[in-house]
Structures are given as structure tokens and as C-alpha cells.
C-alpha positions, 0 to 999 in steps of 0.5 A, spaced: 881 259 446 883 264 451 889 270 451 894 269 456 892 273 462 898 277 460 896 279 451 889 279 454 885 286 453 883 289 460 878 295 462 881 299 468 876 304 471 879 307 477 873 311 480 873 316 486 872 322 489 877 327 492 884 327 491 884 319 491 881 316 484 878 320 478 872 317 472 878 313 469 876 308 464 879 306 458 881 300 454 889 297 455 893 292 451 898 289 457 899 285 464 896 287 470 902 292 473 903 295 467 896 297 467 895 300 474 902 304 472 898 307 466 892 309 470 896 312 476 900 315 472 893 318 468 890 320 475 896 324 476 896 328 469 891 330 471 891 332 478 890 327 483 895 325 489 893 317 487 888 311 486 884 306 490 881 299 488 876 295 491 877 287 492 872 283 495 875 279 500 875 272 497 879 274 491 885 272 495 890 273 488 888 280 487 888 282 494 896 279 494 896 283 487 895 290 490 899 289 496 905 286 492 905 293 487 905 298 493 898 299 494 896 299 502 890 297 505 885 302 507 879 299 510 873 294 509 866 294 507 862 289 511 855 291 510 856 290 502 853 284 501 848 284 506 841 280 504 845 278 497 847 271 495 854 273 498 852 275 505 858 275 509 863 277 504 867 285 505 870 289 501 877 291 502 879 297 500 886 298 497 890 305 496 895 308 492 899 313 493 904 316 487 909 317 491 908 309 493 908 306 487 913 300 485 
């Protein structure tokens, strides 16, 4: 029998480059706001000005997720998928800035 989305065990990998992301991987017990909060709240401990995740362009539930809490779209990939069974599908690229976190 499944957890309930908001019990259920998750991992968060929040990785990037620069000032937006860094190596995160860790393993939570709580609901998926909570869980962008921790992992925010990590990468700012440890320097960085904010987080970004990639959604592809079909999971509309996740997409609404990240823009719900504060996260502001920042491009597409269109070229991910390409000659895959996927062709046609994008990467949307959402970021979070700690100063806009809600």
C-alpha cells in the first residue's frame, strides 16, 4: 500500500552550477513544500543565492507546483529528448531565489 504523497520518503537533488544550485542530495521524511524549503535553506547555509529544478514540460502538476511556491520560470530545453522516445517534449527550468521563496 502506498504512503500518502505527504508521509512519503523523498530524495531532493538540488544540483547546479554557480550561484544558483549546489551537490544536494539528501533523504527527507515531509510534503514537497517543506522539502524545497529544507533544501533552499541548505544551499543558502552554504553560500549559494538559490535553487533551480527541471520539469519536463508534460508534468503539468509539477510545473504548477514550482510556480505556486515562488519559483519563476527561467528557460527551455527543446533539444533534450531529441531522437529518444520522448522526441518533442522540453525541459522547463524553473529558479528560486532565497529572497523569493514563499
Amino acid at each position: 500500500k502506498m504512503k500518502s504523497m505527504t508521509k512519503q520518503t523523498r530524495k531532493i537533488a538540488i544540483l547546479g552550477a554557480g550561484s544558483w544550485g549546489t551537490a544536494l542530495a539528501s533523504t527527507f521524511s515531509m510534503n514537497g513544500n517543506q522539502l524545497i524549503k529544507e533544501g533552499l535553506r541548505r544551499a543558502v547555509q552554504l553560500g549559494y543565492k538559490g535553487v533551480y529544478a527541471v520539469c519536463q514540460d508534460n508534468n503539468l502538476a509539477a510545473c504548477q507546483f514550482y510556480l505556486k511556491i515562488g519559483f519563476q520560470i527561467g528557460g527551455f530545453n527543446d533539444f533534450d529528448y531529441n531522437y529518444t522516445t520522448q522526441s518533442g517534449k522540453s525541459d522547463i527550468y524553473f529558479y528560486l531565489d532565497k529572497n523569493s521563496a514563499r
